[in-house]
C-alpha positions in Angstrom: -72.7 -91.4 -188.6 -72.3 -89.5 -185.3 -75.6 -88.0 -183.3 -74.8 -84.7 -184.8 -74.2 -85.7 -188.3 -77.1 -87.6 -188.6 -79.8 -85.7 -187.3 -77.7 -81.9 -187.6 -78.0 -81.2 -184.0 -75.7 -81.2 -181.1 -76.5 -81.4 -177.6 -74.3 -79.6 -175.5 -73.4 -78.9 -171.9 -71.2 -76.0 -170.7 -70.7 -75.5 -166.7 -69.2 -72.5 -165.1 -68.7 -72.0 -161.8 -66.9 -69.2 -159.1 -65.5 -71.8 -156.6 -64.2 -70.1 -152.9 -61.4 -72.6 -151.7 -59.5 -71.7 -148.5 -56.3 -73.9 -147.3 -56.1 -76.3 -150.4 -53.9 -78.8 -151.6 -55.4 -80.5 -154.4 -52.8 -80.4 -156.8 -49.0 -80.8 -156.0 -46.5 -80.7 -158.9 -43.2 -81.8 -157.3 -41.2 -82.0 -154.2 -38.3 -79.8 -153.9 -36.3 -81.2 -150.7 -38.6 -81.5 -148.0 -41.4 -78.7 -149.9 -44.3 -80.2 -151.7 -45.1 -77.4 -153.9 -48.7 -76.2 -155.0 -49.1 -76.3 -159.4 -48.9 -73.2 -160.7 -49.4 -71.7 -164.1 -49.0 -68.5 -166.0 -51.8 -66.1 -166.2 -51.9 -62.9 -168.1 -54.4 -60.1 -166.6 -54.8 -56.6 -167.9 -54.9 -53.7 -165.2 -58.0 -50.7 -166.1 -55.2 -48.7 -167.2 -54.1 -51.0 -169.6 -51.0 -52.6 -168.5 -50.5 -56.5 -169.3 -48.8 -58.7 -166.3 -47.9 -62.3 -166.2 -48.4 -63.5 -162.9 -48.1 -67.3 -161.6 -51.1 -68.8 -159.8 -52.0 -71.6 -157.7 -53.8 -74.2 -160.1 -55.2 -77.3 -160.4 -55.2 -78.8 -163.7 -58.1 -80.3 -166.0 -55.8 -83.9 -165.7 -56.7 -83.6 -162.0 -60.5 -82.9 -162.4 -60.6 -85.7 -165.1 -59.2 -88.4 -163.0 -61.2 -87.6 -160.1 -64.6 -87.2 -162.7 -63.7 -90.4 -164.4 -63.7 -92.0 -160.6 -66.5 -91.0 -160.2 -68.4 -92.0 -164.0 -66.8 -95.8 -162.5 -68.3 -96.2 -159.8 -71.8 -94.6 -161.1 -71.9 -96.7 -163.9 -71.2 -99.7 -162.4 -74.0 -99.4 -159.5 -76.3 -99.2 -162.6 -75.1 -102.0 -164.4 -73.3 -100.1 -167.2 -70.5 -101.5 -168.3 -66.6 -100.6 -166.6 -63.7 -102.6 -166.7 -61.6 -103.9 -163.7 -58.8 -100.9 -164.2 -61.5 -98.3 -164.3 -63.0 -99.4 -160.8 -59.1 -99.7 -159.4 -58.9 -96.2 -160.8 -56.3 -97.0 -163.5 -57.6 -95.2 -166.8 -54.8 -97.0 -169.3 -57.5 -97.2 -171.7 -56.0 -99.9 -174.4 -53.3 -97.8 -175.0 -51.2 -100.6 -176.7 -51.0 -104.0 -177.2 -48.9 -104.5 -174.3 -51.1 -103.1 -172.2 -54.5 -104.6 -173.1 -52.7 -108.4 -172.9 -51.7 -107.7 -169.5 -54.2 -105.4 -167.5 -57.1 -106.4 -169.6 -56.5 -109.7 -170.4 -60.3 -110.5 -169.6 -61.4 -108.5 -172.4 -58.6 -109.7 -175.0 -59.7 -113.2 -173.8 -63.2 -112.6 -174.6 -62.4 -110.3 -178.4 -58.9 -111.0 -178.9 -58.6 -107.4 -179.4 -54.9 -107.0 -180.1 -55.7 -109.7 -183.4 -58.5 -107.6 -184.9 -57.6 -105.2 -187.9 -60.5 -103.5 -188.7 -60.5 -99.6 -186.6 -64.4 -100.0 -186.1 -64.9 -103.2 -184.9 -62.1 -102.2 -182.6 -63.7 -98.9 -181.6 -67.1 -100.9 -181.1 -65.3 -103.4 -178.6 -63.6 -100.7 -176.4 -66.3 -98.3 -176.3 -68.8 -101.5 -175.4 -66.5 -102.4 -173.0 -66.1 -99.6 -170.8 -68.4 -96.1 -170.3 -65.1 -94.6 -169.1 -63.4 -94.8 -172.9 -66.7 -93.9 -174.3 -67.3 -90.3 -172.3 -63.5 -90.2 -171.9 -61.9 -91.0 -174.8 -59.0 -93.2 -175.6 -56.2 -93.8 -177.9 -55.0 -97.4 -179.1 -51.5 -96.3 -180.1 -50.7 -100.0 -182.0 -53.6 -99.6 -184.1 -54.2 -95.4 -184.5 -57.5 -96.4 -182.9 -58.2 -92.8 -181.5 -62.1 -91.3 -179.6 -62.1 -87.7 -178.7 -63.3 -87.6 -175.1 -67.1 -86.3 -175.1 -66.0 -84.6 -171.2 -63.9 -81.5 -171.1 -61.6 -79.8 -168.3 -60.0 -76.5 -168.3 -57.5 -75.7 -165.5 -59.1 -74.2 -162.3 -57.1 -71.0 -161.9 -58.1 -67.9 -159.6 -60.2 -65.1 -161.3 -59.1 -62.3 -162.9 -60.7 -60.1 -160.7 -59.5 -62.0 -157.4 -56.2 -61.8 -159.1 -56.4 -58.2 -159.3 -57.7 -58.0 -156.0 -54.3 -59.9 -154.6 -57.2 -62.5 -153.3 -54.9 -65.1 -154.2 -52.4 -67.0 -152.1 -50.0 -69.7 -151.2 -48.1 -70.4 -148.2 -45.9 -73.2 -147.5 -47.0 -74.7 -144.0 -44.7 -76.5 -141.2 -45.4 -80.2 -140.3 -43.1 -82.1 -138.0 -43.2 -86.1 -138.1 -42.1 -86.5 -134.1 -40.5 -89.9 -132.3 -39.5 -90.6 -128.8 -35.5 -89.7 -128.9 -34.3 -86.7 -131.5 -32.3 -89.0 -133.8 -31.1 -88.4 -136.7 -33.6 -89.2 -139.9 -36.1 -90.5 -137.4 -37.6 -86.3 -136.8 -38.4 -84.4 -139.9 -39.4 -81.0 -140.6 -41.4 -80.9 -144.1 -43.8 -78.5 -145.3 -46.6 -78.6 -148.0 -47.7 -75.5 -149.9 -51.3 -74.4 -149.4 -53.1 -71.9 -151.7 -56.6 -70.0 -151.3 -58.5 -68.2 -154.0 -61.8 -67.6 -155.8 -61.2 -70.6 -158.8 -62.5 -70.5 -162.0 -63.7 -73.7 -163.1 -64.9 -74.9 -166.9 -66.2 -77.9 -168.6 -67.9 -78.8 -171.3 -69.6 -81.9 -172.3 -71.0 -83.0 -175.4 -73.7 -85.1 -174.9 -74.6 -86.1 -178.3 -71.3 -88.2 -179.2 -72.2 -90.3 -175.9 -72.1 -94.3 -177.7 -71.4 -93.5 -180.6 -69.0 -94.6 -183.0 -67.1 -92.6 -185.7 -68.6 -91.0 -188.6 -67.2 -93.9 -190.5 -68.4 -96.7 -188.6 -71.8 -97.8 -188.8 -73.4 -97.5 -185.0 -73.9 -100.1 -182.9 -77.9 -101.0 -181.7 -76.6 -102.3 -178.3 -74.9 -99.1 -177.4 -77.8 -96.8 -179.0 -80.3 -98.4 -176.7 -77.8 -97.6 -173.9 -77.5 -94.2 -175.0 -79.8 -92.6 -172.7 -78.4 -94.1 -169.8 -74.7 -93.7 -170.2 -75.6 -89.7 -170.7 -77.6 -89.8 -167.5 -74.4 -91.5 -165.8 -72.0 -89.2 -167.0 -73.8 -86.1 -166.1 -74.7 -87.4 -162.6 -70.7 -87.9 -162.1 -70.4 -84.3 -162.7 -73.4 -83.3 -160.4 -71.1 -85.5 -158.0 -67.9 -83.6 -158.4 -69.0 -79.9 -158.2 -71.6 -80.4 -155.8 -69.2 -81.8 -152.9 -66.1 -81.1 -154.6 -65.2 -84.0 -155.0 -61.8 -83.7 -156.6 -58.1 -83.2 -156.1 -55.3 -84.9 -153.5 -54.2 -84.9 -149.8 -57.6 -84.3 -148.9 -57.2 -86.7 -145.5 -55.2 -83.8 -144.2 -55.7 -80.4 -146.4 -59.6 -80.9 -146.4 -60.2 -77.5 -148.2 -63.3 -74.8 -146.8 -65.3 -74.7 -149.7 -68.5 -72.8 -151.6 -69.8 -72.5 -154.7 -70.7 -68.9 -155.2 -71.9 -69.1 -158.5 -72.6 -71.3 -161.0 -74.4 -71.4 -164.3 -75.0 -74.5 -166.5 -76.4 -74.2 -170.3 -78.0 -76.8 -172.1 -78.1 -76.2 -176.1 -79.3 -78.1 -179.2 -78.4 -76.9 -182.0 -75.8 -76.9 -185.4 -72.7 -75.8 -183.2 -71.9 -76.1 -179.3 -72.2 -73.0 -177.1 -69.9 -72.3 -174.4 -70.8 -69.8 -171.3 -69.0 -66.9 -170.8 -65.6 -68.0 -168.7 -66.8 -67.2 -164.7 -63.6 -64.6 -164.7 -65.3 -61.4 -163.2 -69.0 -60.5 -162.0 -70.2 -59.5 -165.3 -70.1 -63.2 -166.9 -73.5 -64.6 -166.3 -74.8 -61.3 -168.2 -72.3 -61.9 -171.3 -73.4 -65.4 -171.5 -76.8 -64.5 -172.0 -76.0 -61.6 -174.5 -74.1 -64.4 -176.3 -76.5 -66.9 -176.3 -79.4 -64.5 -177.7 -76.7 -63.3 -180.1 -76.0 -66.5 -181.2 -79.7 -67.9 -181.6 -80.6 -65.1 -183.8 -77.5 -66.2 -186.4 -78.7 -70.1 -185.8 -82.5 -70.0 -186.0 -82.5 -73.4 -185.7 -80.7 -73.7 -181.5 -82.2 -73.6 -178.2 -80.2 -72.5 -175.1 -81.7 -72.9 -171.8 -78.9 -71.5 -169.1 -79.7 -72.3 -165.3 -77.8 -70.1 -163.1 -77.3 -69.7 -158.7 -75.5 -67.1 -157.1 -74.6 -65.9 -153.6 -72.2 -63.6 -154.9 -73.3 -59.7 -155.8 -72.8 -60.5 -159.9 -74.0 -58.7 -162.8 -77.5 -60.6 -162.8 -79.5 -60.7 -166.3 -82.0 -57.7 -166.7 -85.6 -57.5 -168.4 -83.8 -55.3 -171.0 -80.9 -57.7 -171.3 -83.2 -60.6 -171.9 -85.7 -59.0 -173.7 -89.3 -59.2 -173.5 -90.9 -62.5 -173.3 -91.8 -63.2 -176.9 -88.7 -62.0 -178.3 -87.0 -64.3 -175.6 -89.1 -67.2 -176.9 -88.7 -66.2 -180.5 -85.1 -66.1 -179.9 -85.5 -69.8 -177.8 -83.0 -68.7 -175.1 -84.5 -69.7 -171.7 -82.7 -68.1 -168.3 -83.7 -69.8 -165.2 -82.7 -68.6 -161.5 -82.4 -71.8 -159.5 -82.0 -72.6 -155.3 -78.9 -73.4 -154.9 -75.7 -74.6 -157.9 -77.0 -78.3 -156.9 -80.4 -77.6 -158.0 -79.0 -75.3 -161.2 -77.7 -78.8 -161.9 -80.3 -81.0 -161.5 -82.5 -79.0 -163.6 -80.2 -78.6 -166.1 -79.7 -82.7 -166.3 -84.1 -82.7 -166.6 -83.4 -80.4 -169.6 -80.4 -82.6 -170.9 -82.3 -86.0 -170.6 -85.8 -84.4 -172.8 -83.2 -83.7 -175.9 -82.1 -87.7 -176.0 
């Protein structure tokens, strides 16, 4: 049976974070002529008075963040010996997707298991998931045999706040670039221009640590990958420390390098019957309804701890005495709010947290 399942607990991350970016673009959709254009997406926001507007907003998608985060859990993992295959450190996540594909990109592995001959789901699911840490936090499907792992890691698009959408703090602009030679000739000089945006980004992800190597509920577990367990958590929550704390996502960054700050962030760590999610970072006033929620929530679930670790430079709705209540009702409630340094350290502490529930 899965972690949860087994022992009725899940452990659960949820980050949130206000990100400033200025002059980015990390996430081009197409190319209209000579125009690289910025992704956008819908977004519906609700004026004081009422009224409901769809507006389109610069955006980077949760495909981008979970390419660049599964980088990242590659190159990690294999510094510490865990194992990756050779398309996860190239950067190609095809992740057994048929037979096709495992004979020819990882024909090491079907060498080794003859993967595309086995029948059984579980032994199958036991191979990949032993085979490569990226499947495991990241999930995979195996269309030839409906072979299919949830990923553990979750992305939501980065799209500006609601209230820097209300503000009009959000923008994008397409910018001039000239590619130059010696004599004006015809298709040797070009004028192109890329689309750059700047807002105040929402970011979201959630990862559930307690379905890190393991198998389905119908499987029974593996001891090799139990008594990795610890590590492979550890590795995938370090590659996230990695890609908030420098930003360390999204394309054309040799050229559109974008000016960055966190200016808030707030990470919960939970154990407990069902996962908890922070309040999305959308307005000032989501640090204190995450709290709210989480004491909420622990008095339906008596049996769930939520420690939340929060930084802000940002003038936010901050959690009172009277919000958190007094200090045994805040331990009777086991909700634990902790002010850190900076979002890095908000992170680190919340890993030390993390690591103590495995």
């Amino acid at each position: 049976m899965s972690a949860q399942l087994s022992s009725g607990k899940i452990t659960y991350v949820s980050i949130v974070a206000r990100v400033l970016m200025n002059v980015e673009a990390l996430n081009m959709a197409e190319t209209v002529g000579n125009v690289s254009r910025h992704r956008k997406a819908p977004v519906v926001a609700v004026s004081e008075n009422g009224d409901v507007n769809v507006v389109y907003v610069p955006s980077i998608s949760g495909e981008s963040l979970a390419y660049h985060y599964q980088r990242l859990l590659a190159t990690i993992a294999k510094s510490r010996g865990l194992p990756v295959t050779q398309m996860d450190e190239a950067g190609y996540f095809m992740k057994f997707s048929d037979d096709n594909i495992i004979k020819k990109y990882y024909e090491d592995i079907e060498k080794k298991y003859s993967l595309t001959q086995k029948k059984d789901q579980c032994e199958i699911e036991r191979i990949i998931v032993s085979s490569s840490i990226v499947a495991d936090v990241g999930g995979f499907l195996y269309t030839d045999k409906m072979v299919k792992r949830t990923s553990r890691i979750r992305f939501g698009y980065m799209v500006p706040t609601l209230d820097a959408i209300k503000k009009g703090a959000t923008v994008s602009y397409p910018q001039l670039h000239v590619r130059y030679t010696p004599r004006p000739e015809e298709r040797e000089q070009a004028l192109y221009y890329v689309e750059t945006a700047s807002s105040l980004y929402a970011l979201s992800i959630g990862f559930n640590a307690s379905d890190v190597a393991e198998l389905s509920t119908i499987c029974k577990q593996d001891p090799n990958l139990q008594n990795e367990k610890k590590k492979r958590i550890e590795a995938a929550f370090d590659a996230l420390i990695a890609l908030i704390d420098g930003v360390m996502f999204g394309a054309k960054k040799s050229r559109f390098s974008p000016m960055w700050d966190v200016m808030s962030l707030a990470v919960s760590v939970s154990k407990g019957p069902i996962e908890f999610n922070l309040s999305p970072p959308h307005s000032e006033k989501f640090l204190v309804e995450s709290v709210e929620r989480a004491m909420k929530i622990t008095d339906v679930f008596k049996d769930m701890n939520i420690d939340i670790y929060w930084f802000s430079k940002e003038k936010i709705n901050e959690p009172t005495q009277q919000s958190q209540g007094d200090k045994s009702a805040q331990q009777q409630r086991r909700v634990e709010i902790i002010k850190s340094t900076s979002h890095t350290d908000a992170l680190i502490k919340a890993k030390t947290k993390l690591l103590s529930y495995v």
